[in-house]
Structure formats: structure tokens, C-alpha cells
C-alpha positions as CSV (number, residue, x, y, z in Angstrom):
1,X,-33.8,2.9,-56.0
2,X,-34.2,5.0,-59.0
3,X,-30.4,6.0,-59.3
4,X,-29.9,1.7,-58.2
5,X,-31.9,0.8,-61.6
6,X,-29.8,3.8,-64.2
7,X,-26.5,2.0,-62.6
8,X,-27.4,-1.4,-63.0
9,X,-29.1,-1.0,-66.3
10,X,-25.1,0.5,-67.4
11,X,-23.5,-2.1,-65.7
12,X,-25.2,-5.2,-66.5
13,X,-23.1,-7.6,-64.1
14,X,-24.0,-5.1,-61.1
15,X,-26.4,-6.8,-58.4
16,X,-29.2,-5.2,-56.5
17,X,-29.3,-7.0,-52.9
18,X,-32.7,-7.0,-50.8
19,X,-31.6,-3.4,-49.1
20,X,-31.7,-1.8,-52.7
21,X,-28.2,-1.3,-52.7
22,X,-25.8,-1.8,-55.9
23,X,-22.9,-4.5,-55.6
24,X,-20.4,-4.5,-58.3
25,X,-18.4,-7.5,-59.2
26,X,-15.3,-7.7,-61.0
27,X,-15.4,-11.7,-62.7
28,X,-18.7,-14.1,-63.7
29,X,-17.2,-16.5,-61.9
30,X,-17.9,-14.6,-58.6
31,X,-21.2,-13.5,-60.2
32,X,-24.0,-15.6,-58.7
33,X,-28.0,-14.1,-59.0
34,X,-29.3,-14.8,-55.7
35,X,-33.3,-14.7,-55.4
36,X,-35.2,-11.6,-54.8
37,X,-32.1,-9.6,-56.8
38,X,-33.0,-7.6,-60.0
39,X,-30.4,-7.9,-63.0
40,X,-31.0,-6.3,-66.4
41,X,-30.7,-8.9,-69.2
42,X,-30.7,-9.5,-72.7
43,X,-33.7,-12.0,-74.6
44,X,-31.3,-14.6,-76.2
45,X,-34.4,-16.9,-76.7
46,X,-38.1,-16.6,-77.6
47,X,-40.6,-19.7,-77.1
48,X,-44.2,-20.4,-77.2
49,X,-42.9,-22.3,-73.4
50,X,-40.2,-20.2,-72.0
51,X,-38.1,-17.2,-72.8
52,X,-34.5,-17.3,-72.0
53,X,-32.4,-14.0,-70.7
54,X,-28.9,-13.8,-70.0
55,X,-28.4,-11.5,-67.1
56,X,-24.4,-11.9,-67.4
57,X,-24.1,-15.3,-65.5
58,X,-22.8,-18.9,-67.2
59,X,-25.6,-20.0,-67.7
60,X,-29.1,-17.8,-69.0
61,X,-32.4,-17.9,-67.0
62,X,-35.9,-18.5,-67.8
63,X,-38.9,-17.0,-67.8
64,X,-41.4,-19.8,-67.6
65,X,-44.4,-21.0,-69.2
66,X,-46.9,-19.8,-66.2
67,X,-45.6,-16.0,-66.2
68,X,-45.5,-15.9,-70.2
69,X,-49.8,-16.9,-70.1
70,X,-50.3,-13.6,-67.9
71,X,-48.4,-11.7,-70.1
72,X,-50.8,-9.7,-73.0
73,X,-50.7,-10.4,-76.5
74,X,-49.6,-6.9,-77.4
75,X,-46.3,-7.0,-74.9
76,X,-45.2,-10.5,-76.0
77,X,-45.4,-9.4,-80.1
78,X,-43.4,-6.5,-79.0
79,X,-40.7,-8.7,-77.5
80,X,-37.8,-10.1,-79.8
81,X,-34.5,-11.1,-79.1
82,X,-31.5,-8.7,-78.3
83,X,-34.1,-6.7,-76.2
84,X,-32.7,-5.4,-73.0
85,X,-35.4,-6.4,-69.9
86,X,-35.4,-5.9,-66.4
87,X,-35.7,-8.8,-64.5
88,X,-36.5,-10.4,-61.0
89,X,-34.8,-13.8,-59.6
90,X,-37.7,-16.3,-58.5
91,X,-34.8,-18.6,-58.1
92,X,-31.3,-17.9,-58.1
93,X,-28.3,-19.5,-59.2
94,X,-26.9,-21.1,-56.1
95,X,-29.8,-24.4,-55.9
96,X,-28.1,-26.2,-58.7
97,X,-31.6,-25.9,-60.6
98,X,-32.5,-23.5,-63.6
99,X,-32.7,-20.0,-62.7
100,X,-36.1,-18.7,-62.8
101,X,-36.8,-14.9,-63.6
102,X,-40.1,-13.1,-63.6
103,X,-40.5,-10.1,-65.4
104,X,-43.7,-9.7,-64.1
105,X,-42.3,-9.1,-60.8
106,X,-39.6,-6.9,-62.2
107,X,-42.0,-4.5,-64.0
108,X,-44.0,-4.6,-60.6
109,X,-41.0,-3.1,-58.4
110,X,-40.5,-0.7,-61.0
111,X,-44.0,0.4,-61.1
112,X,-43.8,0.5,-57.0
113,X,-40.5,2.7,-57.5
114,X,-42.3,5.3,-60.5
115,X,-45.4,5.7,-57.2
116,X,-42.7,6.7,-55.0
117,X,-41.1,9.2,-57.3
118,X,-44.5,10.5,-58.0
119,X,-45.6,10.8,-54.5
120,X,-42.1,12.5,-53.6
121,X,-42.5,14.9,-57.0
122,X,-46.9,15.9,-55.8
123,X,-47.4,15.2,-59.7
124,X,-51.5,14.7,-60.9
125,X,-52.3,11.9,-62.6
126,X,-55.5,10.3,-64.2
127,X,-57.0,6.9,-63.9
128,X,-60.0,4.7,-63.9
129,X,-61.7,3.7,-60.9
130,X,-61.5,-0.3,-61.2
131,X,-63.6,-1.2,-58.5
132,X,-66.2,-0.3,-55.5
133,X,-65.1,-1.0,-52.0
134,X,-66.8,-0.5,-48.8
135,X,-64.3,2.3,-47.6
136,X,-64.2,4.2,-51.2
137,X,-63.1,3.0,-54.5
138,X,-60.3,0.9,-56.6
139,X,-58.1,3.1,-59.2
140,X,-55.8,1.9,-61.8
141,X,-52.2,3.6,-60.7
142,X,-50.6,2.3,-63.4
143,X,-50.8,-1.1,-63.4
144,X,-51.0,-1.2,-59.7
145,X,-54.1,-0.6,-57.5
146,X,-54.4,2.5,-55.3
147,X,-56.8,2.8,-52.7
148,X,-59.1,6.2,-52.7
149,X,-60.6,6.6,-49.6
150,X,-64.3,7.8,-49.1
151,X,-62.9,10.7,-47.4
152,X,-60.9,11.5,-50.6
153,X,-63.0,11.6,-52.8
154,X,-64.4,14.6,-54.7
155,X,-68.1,15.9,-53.0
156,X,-69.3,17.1,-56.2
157,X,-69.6,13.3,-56.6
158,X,-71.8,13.0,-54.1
159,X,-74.3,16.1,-55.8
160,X,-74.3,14.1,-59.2
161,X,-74.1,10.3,-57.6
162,X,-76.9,7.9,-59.4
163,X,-77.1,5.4,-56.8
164,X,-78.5,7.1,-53.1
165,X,-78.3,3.9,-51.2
166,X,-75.9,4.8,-48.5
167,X,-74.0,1.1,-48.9
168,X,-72.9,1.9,-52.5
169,X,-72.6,5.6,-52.7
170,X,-70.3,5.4,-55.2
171,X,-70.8,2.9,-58.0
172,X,-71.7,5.5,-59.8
173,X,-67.8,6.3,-60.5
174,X,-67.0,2.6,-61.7
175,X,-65.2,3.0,-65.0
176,X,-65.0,6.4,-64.9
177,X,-61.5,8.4,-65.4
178,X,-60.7,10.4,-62.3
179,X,-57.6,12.5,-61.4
180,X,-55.5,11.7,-58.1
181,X,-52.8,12.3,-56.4
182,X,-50.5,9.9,-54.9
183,X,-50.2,10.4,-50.9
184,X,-48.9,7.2,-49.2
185,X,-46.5,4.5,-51.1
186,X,-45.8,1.1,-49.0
187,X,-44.4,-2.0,-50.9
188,X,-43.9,-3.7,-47.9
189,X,-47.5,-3.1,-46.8
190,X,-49.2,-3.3,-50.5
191,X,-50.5,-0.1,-49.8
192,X,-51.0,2.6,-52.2
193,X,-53.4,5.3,-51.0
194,X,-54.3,7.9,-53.6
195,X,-56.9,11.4,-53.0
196,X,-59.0,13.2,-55.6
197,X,-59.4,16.1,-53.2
198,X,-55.8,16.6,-53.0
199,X,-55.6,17.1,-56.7
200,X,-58.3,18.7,-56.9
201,X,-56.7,21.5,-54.8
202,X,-53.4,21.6,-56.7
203,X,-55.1,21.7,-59.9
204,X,-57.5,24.8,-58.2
205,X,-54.1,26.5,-57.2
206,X,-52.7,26.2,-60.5
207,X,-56.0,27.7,-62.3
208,X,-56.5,30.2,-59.5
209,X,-52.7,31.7,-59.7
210,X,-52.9,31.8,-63.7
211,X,-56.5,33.5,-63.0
212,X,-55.2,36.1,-60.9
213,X,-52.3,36.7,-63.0
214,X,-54.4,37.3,-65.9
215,X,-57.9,38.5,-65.2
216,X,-58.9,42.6,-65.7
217,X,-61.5,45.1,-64.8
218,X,-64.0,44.5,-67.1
219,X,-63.4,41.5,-68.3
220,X,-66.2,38.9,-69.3
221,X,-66.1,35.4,-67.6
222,X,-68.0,32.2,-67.8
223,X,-68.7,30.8,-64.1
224,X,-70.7,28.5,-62.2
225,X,-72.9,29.7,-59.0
226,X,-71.6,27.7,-56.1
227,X,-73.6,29.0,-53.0
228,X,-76.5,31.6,-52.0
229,X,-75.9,33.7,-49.1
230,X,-78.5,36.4,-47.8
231,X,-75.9,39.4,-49.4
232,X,-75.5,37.6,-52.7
233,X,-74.4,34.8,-54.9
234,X,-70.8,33.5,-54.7
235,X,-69.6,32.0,-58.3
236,X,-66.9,29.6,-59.5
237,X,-65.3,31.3,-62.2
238,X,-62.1,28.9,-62.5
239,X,-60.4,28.3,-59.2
240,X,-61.6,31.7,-57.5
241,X,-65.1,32.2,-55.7
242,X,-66.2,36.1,-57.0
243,X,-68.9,37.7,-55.4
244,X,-71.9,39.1,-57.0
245,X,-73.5,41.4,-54.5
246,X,-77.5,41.6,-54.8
247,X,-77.5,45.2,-56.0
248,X,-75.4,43.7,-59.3
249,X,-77.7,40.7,-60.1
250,X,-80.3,42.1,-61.9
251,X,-81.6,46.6,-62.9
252,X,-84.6,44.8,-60.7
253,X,-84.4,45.0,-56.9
254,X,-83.2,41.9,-55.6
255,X,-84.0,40.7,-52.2
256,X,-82.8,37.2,-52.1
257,X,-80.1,35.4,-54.8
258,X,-82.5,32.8,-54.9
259,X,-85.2,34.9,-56.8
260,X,-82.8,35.0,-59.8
261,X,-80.4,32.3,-59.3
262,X,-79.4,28.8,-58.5
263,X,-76.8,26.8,-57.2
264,X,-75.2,24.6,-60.8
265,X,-76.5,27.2,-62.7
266,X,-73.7,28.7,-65.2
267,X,-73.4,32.1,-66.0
268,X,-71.5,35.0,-67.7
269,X,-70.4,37.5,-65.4
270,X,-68.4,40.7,-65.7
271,X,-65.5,41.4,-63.1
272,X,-66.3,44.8,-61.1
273,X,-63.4,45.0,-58.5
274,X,-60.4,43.5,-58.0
275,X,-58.5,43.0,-54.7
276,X,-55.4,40.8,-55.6
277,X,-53.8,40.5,-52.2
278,X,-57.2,39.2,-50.6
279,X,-58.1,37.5,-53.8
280,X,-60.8,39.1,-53.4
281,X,-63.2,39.5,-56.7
282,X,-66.8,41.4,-57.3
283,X,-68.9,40.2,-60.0
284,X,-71.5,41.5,-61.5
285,X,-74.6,39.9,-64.3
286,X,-76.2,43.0,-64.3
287,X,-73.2,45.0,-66.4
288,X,-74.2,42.3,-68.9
289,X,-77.3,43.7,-69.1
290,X,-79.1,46.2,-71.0
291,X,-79.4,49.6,-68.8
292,X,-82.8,50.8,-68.9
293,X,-81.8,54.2,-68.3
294,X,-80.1,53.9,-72.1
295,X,-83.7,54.6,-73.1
296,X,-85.4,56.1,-70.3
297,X,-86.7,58.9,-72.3
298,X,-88.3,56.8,-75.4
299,X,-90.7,55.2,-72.0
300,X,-91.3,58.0,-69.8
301,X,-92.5,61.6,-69.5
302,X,-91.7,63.9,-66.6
303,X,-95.4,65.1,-65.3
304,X,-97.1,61.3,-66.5
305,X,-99.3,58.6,-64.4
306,X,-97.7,55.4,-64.3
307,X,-98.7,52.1,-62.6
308,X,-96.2,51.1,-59.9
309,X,-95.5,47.7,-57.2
310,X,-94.2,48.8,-54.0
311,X,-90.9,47.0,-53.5
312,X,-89.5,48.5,-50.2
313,X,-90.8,50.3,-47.4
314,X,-88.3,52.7,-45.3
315,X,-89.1,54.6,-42.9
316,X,-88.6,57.9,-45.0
317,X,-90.8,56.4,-48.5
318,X,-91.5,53.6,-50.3
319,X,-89.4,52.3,-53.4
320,X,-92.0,51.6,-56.2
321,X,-91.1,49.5,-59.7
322,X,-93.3,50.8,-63.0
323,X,-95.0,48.6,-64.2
324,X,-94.2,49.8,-68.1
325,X,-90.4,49.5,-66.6
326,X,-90.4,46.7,-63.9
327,X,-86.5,46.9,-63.9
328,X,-87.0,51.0,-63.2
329,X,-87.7,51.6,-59.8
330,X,-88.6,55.2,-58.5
331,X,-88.8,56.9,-55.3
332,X,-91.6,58.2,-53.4
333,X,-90.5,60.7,-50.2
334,X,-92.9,60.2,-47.1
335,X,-93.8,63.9,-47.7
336,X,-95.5,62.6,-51.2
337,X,-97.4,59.7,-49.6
338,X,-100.4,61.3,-48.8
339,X,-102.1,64.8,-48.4
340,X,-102.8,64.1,-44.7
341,X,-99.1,63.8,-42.2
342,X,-97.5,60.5,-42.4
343,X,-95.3,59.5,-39.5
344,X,-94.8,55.5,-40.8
345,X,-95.1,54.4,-44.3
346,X,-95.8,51.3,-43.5
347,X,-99.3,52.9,-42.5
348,X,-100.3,53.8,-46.3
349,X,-99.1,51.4,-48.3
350,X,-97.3,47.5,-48.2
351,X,-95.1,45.9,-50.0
352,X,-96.6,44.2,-53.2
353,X,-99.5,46.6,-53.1
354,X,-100.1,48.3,-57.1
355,X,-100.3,52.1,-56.6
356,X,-100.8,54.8,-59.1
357,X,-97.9,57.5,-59.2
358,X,-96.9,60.3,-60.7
359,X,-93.4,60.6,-62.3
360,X,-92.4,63.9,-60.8
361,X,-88.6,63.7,-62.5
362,X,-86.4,62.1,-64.4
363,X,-82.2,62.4,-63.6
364,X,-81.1,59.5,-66.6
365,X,-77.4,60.9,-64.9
366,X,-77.9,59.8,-61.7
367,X,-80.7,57.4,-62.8
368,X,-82.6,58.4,-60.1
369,X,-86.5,58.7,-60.9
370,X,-88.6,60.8,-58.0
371,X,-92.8,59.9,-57.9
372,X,-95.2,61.0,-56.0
373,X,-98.7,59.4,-54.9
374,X,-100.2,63.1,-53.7
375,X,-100.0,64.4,-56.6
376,X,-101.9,62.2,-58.7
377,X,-104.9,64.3,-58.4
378,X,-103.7,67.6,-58.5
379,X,-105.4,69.7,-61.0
380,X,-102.3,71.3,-61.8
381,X,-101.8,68.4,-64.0
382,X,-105.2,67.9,-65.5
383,X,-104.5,69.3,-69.1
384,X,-101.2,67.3,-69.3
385,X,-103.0,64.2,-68.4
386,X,-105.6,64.7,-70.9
387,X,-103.4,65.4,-73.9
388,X,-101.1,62.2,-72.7
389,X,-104.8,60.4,-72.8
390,X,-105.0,61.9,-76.4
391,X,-101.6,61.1,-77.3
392,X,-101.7,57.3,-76.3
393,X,-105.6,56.6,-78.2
394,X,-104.3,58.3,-81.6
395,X,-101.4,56.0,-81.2
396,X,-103.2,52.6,-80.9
């Protein structure tokens, strides 16, 4: 119907019959506008009761009184004579009465004709939503009505949705803009069905093949946490879900995302690996981060006592945090649990439990910090805990 309309528009004395086809005609005199046809006309006449078009026939038609109170203010200022319209035959010239055209009805088909294109072309488009229905809601398709469907609509809605009573879950969306796509077009039937979640997915594509196409080792991105799994947090970061394993959230141990995270929450993440043909991305917060081994030395003296919290039991030692370093943690070999023979950990000490230790050594290379709880008495190190003891009263 598109090409019908660029044809008749050129060839003003051109009919277009109920089938959508074009009919030329050679002579006026065969020319008669039959109802339900749409002619392109010229305004000859403009009236606070009528506006009169010729559309090529002997005589012009008229728009009437009734059609020109629906039309807006704006679009009737903008209308003057010698303006080239579309129009629709209400009432054609063959009933020996005035021909009646509608231009209402005119711009209607048209509109009905742009859905199609737009459905056939998978364009995105924005509109309001107009109204709340019991199946979904009313959106403004240009100046027809689509229906979106409950089941097309966008569930992040439902996360931020005002209103929890189940028979109006969404008047929450009335009068806002929302962007659709157009999926079924049916003049015939009035029906115009229209999805947010299938734009929603085009528009993902597109930001998720321009990420891809762009994004580096290294490189800094704002994101959004979207789900907490036992291994770590998965994060939006525009169109691709990036994992940040536990060991990469935080210098601290980790056991759950939950302990450092949330689902909404927006964060800057740094991108670790990349596996483009998986579209596969690691993530990390805790390259963002200051690295406590940076500084290790300016906090912590090979040979020292230090105040520690058991953070993981295995069965060959316990990891313990310092409490001077919380984000340092340090291991302790079952051989350095105790004097006496330990055959379980779990036996000496639990997790959570504070424990002295002493920081046997310090590899800022491999960041790798070795304690001991035997040792801690040992008179080995009894003039070296004194002069520390010194060292730390002069200071304060």
C-alpha cells in the first residue's frame, strides 16, 4: 500500500479500490470517487463549516462540519488552501448527493500503513502508555492505540511497581514513555499488539555487540549487580552479564556476594578476562582497590605478635585475618597449631575465634604471609618482643 499511496499522490486522477490496488483513468468524465477509495486532493476552500478539496472530479468534495470539530487547533491553523491532502470517500460520487471526504479516516489508514512498514522493518519506537487494562496496558503508537500485553511488558517494572495490588499491577506506568516494538498489525481486526520485552532485547543486542566490539583488558566500567550466586556476583555492565568471582570482590575473604553486595546496587568494575566467542567476561572490584600489600612493610614486622580472626578452617591450617590488616590474611600450617600433634584443625580452633599469632614471614611478591600460633611463646623471641613493646610505648 505504501508504493499504492507514492503513485497516487503523482498521479492525482489515479483511484485506490478496496483491494489497495491503483486504477488509472484516462478522462474526468470516466472518473467517479466511489466510497471507501483514497484520492489525493488539493484544499480549494477553507470554512469555519466545511473545507472543500478537489480530488480531480467535476465537482470538489467536503469535509464536513462534524470531522473539522475533532480536528486540533494546531492542524487546522496549519491548513491553507493549495495544500495537497490525502483523503478518504465517506460518500462517493455516484448518489447524486455531495461527496463527503474525511481526512480523519485518510490520516488513519496511513497511520495503519506506517505500523505495518514498521512491524515489517523491527524498528524501536517510544510512546506513552495511555491507559491501564486488565490484560496489560494502552500505548500511544502514533496516533493509534497498541495493545501491550502483561506478558510484554518489561519485569524490572514489576521490581519498581508502586501499586502491589495484584488487579492493577501496572498503574504505575500510566503516563510514562516506554519503548516498544511493533509485533502484530491488523486493520481489519483493530488490533495493534506492541512488546517492551522485544525491544528491550534488540536494544540489548545492539549495546551488547558495540560492547564487545569495544571493551579491553583493563578497562573501567560502570555496572549494575543483577544476581547473587554462591561463586559470585553477576553484573550488568550494558547489555553483557560479567562475572565477578568471590576471590575479586574484596583483599577480604569473601564467603558469600551477599556480605559485600546487593542486587540494584551500581558499581565500578574493572574487566579481568575476556572470552569474546562465549561472550564471556570476568570482573573484578577488588582491582579497584587499594592493595594492601602496596604497604605491607609500613604495618608489619617479620618475628611480631599480631591479633588475628580465624576465617577458614582446612584440614591442613587455618586462614587467620590481622586484626591491624583485616583485608591481610595469613596462614597458619597444622604443624604451627599447637606444640602437642594435631590430626584436625577443627579440634584447636573455630572459625570467628580471635587468636594471637606470630608473623613468621612476609613474601609482599607472592603476598603470601606465613603465622604461627606455637610460636608465640617461644623464648627465642622474647628480646624481640620486648624491644617491639618498647618501640610501640615511645611511639604513643
Amino acid at each position: 500500500m505504501k508504493e499504492t499511496f507514492a503513485k497516487q499522490e503523482a498521479n492525482p486522477l489515479a483511484t485506490i479500490d478496496t483491494n489497495g490496488d491503483l486504477t488509472s483513468v484516462d478522462s474526468i468524465d470516466l472518473f467517479v470517487p466511489k466510497r471507501d477509495e483514497i484520492h489525493s486532493g488539493t484544499i480549494v476552500q477553507i470554512s469555519d463549516d466545511q473545507i472543500l478539496i478537489d480530488i480531480g472530479y467535476k465537482s470538489e468534495g467536503t469535509v464536513p462540519q462534524h470531522e473539522l470539530s475533532k480536528l486540533s487547533d494546531s492542524v487546522m491553523q496549519k491548513m491553507k488552501v493549495g495544500d495537497q491532502v490525502m483523503t478518504y470517500v465517506l460518500r462517493g460520487a455516484d448518489q447524486d448527493k455531495p461527496m463527503i471526504l474525511s481526512l480523519l479516516k485518510a490520516q488513519e489508514l496511513q497511520e495503519w500503513e506506517q505500523a505495518k512498514q514498521q512491524m515489517i522493518a523491527k524498528s524501536i519506537h517510544n510512546g506513552h502508555v495511555l491507559e491501564i487494562n486488565k490484560g496489560g496496558v494502552i500505548v500511544e503508537v502514533g496516533n493509534l492505540r497498541g495493545f501491550l500485553p502483561s506478558s510484554c511488558i518489561n519485569l524490572e517494572h514489576n521490581i519498581n511497581k508502586k501499586n502491589t495490588n495484584s488487579q492493577n499491577n501496572w498503574n504505575h506506568l500510566l503516563g510514562q514513555k516506554i519503548t516498544y516494538k511493533i509485533i502484530e498489525v491488523s486493520q481489519k481486526r483493530n488490533k495493534l499488539i506492541v512488546s517492551e520485552r522485544a525491544a528491550q532485547k534488540e536494544v540489548q543486542k545492539s549495546k551488547r555487540e558495540h560492547l564487545l566490539s569495544t571493551i579491553q583488558i583493563s578497562q573501567v566500567l560502570s555496572g549494575t549487580v543483577v544476581s547473587l550466586e554462591k561463586f559470585g556476583a553477576f553484573v550488568d555492565i550494558g547489555g553483557i552479564d560479567g562475572l565477578v568471582h568471590n576471590s575479586e570482590i574484596s583483599w577480604k575473604r569473601v564467603s558469600h556476594p551477599s556480605e559485600a553486595l546487593k542486587v540494584g546496587q551500581t558499581v565500578n568494575v574493572a574487566i579481568l578476562t575476556l572470552d569474546l566467542e562465549r561472550s564471556r567476561i570476568g570482573l573484578s572490584l577488588k582491582a579497584l582497590q587499594q592493595n594492601p600489600w602496596d604497604n605491607i612493610q609500613d604495618i608489619l614486622i617479620e618475628g611480631q605478635l599480631a591479633y588475628a580472626t580465624v576465617t577458614n578452617v582446612t584440614k591442613f591450617g587455618i586462614f587467620a585475618s590481622l586484626k591491624d590488616c583485616p583485608t591481610i590474611e595469613g596462614f597458619v600450617h597444622i604443624t604451627e597449631l599447637s606444640d602437642d600433634i594435631v590430626k584436625d584443625p577443627k579440634e584447636v580452633v573455630t572459625i570467628g575465634e580471635e587468636v594471637i599469632v606470630r608473623i613468621m614471614s612476609i613474601d609482599k611478591t607472592r603476598q603470601r604471609l606465613r603465622l604461627s600460633i606455637k610460636e608465640v611463646v617461644e623464648d627465642r623471641f622474647e628480646d624481640s618482643d620486648y624491644f617491639l613493646y618498647l618501640e610501640k610505648s615511645l611511639s604513643n
